[in-house]
NUPAKOL-602888 format. One record per residue: residue number from 1; residue in one letter; x, y, z of N, C-alpha, C in turn. Coordinates in pm, 1 decimal, m for minus. Example, Ala and Ser with C-alpha at 12.3 -4.5 7.8 and 13.67 -1.06 7.14 Angstrom:
(rec 1; 'A'; (1319.0; m569.0; 780.0); (1230.0; m450.0; 780.0); (1320.0; m330.0; 780.0))
(rec 2; 'S'; (1285.0; m225.0; 708.0); (1367.0; m106.0; 714.0); (1290.0; 3.0; 787.0))
end
This chain:
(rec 1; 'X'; (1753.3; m1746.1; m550.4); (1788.6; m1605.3; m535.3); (1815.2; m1576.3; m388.3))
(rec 2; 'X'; (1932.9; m1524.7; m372.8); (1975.1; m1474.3; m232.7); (1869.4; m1361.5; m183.3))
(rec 3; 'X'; (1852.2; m1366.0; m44.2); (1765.7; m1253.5; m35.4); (1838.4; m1198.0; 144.7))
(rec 4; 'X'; (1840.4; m1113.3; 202.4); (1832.9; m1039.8; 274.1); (1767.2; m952.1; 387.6))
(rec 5; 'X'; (1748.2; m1014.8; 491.8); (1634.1; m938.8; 594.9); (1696.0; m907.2; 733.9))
(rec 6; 'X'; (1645.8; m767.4; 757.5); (1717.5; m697.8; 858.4); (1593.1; m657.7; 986.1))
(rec 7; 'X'; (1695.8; m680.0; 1112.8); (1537.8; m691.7; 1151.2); (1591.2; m634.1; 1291.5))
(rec 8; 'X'; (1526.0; m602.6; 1381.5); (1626.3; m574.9; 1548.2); (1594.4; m430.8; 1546.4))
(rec 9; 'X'; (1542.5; m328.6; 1474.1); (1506.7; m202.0; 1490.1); (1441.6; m147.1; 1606.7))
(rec 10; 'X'; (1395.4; m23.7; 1610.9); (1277.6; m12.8; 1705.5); (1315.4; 149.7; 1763.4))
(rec 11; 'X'; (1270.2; 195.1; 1880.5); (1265.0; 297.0; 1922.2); (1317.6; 288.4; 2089.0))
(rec 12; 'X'; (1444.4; 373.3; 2070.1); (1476.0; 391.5; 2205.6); (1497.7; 562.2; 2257.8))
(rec 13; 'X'; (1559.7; 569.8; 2383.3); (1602.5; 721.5; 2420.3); (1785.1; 722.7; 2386.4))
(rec 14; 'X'; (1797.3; 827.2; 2423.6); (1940.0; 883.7; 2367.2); (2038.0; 794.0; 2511.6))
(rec 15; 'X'; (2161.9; 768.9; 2457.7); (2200.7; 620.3; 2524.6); (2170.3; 499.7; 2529.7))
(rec 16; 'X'; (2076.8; 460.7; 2455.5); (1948.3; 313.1; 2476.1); (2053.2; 272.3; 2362.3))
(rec 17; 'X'; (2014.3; 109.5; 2336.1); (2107.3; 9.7; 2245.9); (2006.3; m63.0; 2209.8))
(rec 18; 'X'; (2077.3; m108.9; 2073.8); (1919.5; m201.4; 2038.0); (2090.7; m319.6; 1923.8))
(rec 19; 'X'; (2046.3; m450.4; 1893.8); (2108.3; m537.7; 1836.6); (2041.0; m555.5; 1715.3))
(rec 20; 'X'; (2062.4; m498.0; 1598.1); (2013.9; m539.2; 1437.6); (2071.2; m648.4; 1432.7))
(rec 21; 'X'; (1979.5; m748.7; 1359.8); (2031.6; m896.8; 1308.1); (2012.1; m877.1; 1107.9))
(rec 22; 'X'; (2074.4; m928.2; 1080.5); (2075.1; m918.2; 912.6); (2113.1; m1101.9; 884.1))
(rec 23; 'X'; (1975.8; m1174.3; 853.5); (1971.5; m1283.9; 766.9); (1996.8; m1304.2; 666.1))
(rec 24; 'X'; (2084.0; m1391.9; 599.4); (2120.7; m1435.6; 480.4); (2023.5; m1530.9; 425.0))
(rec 25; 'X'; (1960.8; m1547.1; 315.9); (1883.5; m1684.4; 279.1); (1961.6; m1800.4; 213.2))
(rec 26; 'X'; (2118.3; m1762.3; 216.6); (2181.1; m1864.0; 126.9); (2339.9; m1889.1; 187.6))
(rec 27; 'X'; (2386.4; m1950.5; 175.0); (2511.1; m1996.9; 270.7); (2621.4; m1893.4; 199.8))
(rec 28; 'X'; (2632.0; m1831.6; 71.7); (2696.4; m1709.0; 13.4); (2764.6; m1590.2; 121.1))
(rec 29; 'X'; (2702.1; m1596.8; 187.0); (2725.1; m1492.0; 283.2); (2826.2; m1488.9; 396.1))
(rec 30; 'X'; (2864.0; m1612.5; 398.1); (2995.7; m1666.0; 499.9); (3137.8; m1673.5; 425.8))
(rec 31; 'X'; (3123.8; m1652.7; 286.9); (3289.5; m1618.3; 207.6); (3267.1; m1469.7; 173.2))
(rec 32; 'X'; (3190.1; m1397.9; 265.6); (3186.7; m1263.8; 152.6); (3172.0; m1165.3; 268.9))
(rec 33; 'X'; (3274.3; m1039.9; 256.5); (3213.3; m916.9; 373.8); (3080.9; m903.0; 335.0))
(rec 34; 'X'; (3038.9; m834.8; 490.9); (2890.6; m785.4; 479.8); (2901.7; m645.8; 579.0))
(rec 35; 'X'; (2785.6; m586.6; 492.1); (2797.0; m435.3; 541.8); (2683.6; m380.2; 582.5))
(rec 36; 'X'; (2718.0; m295.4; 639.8); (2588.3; m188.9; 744.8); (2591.2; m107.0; 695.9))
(rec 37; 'X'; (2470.8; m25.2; 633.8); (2428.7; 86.7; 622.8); (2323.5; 159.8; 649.7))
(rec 38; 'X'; (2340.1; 305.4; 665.4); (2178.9; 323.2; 732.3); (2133.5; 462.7; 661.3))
(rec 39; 'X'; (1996.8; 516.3; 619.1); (1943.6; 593.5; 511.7); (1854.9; 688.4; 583.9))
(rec 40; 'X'; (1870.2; 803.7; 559.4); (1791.1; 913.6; 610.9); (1693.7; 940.0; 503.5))
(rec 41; 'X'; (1561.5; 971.2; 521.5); (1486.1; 987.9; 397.7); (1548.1; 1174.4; 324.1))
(rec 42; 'X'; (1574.2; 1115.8; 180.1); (1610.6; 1224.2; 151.9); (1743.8; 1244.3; 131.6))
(rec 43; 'X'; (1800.3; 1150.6; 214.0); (1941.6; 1148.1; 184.7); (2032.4; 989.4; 111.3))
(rec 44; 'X'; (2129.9; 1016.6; 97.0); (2206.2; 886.2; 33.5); (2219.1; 774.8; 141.1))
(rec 45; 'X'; (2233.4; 667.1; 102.4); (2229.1; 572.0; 170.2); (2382.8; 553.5; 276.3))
(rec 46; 'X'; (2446.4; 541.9; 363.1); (2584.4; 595.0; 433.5); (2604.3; 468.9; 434.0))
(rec 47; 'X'; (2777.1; 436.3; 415.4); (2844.0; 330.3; 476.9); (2793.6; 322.1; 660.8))
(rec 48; 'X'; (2804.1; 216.6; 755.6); (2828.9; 259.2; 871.1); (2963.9; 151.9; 919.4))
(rec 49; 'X'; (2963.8; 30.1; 880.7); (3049.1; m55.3; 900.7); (3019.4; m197.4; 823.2))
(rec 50; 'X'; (3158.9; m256.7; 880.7); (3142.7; m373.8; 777.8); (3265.9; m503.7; 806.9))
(rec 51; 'X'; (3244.6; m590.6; 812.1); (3266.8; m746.6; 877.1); (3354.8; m875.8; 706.1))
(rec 52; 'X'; (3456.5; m839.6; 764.5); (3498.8; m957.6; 605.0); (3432.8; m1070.2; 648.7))
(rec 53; 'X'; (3506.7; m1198.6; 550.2); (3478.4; m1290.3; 585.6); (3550.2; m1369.6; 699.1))
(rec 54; 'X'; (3648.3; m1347.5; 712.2); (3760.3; m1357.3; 793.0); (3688.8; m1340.2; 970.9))
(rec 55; 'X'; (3596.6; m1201.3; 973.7); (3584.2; m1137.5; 1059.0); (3616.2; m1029.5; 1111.5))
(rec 56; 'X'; (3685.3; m982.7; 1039.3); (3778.3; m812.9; 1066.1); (3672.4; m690.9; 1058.9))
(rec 57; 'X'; (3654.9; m626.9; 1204.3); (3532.1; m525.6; 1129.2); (3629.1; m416.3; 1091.1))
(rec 58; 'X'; (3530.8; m278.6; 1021.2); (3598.8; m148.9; 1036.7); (3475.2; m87.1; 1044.4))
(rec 59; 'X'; (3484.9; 59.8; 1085.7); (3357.5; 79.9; 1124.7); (3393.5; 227.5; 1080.3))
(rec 60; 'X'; (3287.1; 316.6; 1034.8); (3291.0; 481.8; 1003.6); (3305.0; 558.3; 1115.9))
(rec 61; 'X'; (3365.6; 654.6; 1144.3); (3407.6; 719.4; 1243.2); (3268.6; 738.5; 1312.3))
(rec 62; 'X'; (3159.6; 738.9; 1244.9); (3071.3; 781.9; 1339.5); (2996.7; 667.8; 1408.8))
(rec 63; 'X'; (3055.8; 549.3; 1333.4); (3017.3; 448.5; 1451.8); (3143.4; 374.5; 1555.6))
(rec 64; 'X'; (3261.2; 442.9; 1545.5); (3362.1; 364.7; 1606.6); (3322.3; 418.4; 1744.8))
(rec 65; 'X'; (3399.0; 327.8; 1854.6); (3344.6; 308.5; 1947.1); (3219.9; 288.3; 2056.0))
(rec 66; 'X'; (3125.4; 317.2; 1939.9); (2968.0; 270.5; 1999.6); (2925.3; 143.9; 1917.0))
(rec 67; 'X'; (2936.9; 110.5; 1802.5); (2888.1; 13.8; 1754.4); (2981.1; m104.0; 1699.9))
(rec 68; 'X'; (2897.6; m251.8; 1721.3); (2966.3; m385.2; 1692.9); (2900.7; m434.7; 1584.2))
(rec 69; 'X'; (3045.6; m477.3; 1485.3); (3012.6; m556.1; 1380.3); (3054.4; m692.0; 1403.5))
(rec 70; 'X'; (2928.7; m827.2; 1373.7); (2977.1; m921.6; 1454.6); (2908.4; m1052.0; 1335.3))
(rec 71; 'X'; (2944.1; m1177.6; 1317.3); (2854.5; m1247.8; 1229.5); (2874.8; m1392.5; 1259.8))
(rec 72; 'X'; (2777.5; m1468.0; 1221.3); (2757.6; m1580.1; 1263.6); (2741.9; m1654.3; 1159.7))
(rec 73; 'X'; (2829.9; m1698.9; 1085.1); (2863.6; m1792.4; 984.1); (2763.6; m1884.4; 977.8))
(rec 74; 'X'; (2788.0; m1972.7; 1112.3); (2686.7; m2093.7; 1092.1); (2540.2; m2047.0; 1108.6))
(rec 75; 'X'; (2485.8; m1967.5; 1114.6); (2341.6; m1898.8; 1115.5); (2284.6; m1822.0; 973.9))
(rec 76; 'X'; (2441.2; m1829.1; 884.1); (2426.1; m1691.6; 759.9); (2374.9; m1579.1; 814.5))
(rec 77; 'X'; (2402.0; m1506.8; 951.8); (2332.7; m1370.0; 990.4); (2463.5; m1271.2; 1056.6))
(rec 78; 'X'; (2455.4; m1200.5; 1026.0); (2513.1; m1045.1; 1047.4); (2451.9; m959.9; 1148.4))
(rec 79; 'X'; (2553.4; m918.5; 1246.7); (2478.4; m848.7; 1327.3); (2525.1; m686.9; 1356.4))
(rec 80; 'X'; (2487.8; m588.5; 1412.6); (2502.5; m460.5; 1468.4); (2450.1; m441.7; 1587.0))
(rec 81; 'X'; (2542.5; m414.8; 1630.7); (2516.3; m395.6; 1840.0); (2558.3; m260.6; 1843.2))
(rec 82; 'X'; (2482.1; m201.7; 1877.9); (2490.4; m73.9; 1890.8); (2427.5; 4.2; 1985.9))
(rec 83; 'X'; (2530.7; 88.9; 2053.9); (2529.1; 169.2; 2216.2); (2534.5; 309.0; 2201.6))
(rec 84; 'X'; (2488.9; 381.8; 2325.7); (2542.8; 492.6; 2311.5); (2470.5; 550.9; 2197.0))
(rec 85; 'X'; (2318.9; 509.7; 2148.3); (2234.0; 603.1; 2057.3); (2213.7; 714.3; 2058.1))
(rec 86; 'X'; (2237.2; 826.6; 1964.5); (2226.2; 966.4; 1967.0); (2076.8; 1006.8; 1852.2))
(rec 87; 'X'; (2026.2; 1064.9; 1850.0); (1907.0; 1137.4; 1773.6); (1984.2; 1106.1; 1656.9))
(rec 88; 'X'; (2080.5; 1123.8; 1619.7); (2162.7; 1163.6; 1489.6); (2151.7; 1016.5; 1423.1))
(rec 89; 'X'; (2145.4; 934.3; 1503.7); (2172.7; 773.3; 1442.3); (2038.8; 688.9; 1368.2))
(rec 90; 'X'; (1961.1; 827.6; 1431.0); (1773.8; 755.1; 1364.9); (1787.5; 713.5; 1230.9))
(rec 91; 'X'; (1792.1; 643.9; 1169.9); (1752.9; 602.5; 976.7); (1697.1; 474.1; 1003.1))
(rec 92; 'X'; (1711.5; 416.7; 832.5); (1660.7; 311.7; 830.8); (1810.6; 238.8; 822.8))
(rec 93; 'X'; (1845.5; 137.8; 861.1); (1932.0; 8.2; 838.4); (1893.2; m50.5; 773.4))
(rec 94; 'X'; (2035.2; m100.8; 687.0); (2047.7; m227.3; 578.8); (2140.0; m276.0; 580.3))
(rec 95; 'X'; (2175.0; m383.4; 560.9); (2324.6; m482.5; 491.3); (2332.8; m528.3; 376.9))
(rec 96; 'X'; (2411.2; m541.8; 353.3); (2455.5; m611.1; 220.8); (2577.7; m623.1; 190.7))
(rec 97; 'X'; (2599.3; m708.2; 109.8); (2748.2; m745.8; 9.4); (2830.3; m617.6; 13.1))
(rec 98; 'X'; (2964.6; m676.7; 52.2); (3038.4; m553.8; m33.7); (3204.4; m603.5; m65.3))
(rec 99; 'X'; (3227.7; m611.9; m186.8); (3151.4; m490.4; m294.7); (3086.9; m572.6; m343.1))
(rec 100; 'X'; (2973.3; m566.2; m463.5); (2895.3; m609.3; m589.1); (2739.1; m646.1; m471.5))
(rec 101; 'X'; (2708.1; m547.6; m396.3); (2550.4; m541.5; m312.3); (2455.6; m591.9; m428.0))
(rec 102; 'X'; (2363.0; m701.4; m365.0); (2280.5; m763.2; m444.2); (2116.1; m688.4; m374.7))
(rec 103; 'X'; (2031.4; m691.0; m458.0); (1917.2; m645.4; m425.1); (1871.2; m600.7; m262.3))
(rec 104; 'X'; (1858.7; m476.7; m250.5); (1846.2; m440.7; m42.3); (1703.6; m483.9; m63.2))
(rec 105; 'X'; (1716.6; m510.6; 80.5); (1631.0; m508.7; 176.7); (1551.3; m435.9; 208.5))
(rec 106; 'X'; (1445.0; m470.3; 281.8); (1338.5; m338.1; 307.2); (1422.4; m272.3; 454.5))
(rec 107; 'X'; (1521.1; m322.6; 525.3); (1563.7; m228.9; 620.1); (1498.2; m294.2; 740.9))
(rec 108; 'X'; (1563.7; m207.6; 844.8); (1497.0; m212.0; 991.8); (1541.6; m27.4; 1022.6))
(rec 109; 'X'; (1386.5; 0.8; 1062.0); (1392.2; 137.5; 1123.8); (1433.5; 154.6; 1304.3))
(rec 110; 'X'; (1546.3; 244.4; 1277.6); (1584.8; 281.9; 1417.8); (1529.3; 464.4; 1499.1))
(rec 111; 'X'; (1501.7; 443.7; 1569.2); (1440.7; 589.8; 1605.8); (1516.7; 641.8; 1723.6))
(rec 112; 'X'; (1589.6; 696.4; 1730.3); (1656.8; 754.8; 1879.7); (1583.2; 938.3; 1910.3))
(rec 113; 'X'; (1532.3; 932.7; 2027.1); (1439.6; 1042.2; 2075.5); (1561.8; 1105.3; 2198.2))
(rec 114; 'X'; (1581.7; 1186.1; 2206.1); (1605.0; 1302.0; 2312.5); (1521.7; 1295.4; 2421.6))
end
């Protein structure tokens, strides 16, 4: 069973950057886009961006130009580099498949403070 772990979270100030890493447990993950998303409690889970296999990112307007979608085939891991943190960007992060997302992850929590 493929499994999924996201990890690189943490707590910064407004402008601070932090690098999410997203592990694959199975070599699956290098023919298949992988995607970023991040969850406000209470709310739906948001696209934020997302990496084919190829390598092509695209990213949601609210992460274009601050955040990198980037992946490392030979590692099976997925990454998010992300700058320029605003309060607004606090949730939890996840990745996964897309399309046909297989079981999430418990996430990595991001906290951006004012």
């Amino acid at each position: 069973q493929v499994h999924l772990v996201e990890s690189g979270g943490g707590s910064v100030q407004t402008g601070g950057s932090l690098r999410l890493s997203c592990a694959c447990s199975g070599n699956i993950a290098r023919n298949r886009t992988m995607a970023w998303y991040r969850q406000v409690p209470g709310k739906k889970r948001d696209w934020v961006a997302h990496i084919s296999a190829l390598g092509n990112p695209t990213y949601a307007a609210s992460a274009k130009g601050r955040f990198t979608v980037s992946r490392d085939n030979a590692k099976n891991t997925v990454y998010l580099h992300m700058s320029g943190l605003r309060p607004l960007d606090t949730a939890v992060y996840y990745c996964n498949f897309l399309p046909f997302p297989i079981s999430w992850g418990q996430g990595t929590q991001v906290t951006v403070s004012s």
